[in-house]
C-alpha positions in Angstrom: 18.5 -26.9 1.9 18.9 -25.6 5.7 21.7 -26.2 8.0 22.5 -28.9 10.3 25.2 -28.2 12.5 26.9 -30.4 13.8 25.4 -30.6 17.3 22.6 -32.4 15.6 23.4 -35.6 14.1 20.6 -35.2 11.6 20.3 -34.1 7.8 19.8 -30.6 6.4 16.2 -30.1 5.4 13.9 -27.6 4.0 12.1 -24.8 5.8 9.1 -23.9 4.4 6.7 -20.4 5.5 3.5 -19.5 4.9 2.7 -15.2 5.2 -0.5 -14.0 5.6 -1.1 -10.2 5.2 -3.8 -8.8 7.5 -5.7 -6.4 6.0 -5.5 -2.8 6.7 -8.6 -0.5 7.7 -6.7 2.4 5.1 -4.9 1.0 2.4 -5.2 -1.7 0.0 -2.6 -4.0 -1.1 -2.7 -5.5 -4.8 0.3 -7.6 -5.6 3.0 -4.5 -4.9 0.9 -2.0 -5.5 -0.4 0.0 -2.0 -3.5 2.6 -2.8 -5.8 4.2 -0.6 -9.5 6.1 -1.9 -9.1 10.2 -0.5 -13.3 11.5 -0.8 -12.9 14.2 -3.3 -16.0 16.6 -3.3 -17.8 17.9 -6.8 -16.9 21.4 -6.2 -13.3 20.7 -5.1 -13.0 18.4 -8.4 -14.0 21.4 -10.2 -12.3 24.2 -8.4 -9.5 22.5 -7.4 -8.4 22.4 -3.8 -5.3 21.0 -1.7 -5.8 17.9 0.4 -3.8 15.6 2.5 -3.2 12.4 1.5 -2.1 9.6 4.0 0.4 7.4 2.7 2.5 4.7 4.5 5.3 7.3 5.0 2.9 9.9 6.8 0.5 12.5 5.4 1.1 14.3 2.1 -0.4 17.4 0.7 -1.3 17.4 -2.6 -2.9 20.0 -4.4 -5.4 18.9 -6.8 -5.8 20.5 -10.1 -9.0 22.1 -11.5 -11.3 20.4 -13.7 -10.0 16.6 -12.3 -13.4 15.1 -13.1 -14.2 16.7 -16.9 -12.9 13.3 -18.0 -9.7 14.2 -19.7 -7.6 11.5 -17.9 
């Protein structure tokens, strides 16, 4: 229920909103979960190799083990 004051000689009644979340060219949004896709190159998912990461705090250097793509995940 909302508030009537007393200025208003009417009842309380309900305020109701609809959100609409535009979408963003970076990031996806599912449910509460936020991710983003960062290109990986074959030879840097073999070697390994430090790349930045943008998150929705700011970039984020990450360094990215060897052997990510042998398909022990």
């Amino acid at each position: 229920m909302g508030h009537a004051p007393d200025v208003f000689a009417s009842l309380p009644g309900d305020l109701l909103l609809t959100v609409k979340v535009k979408e963003h060219a970076h990031f996806k949004r599912d449910e509460k979960n936020i991710s983003s896709e960062v290109p990986l190159t074959l030879l840097e998912a073999i070697q390994g190799a430090t790349i930045t990461v943008n998150t929705v705090y700011g970039p984020v250097t990450f360094n990215s083990p060897p052997g990510v793509c042998s398909g022990d995940t």
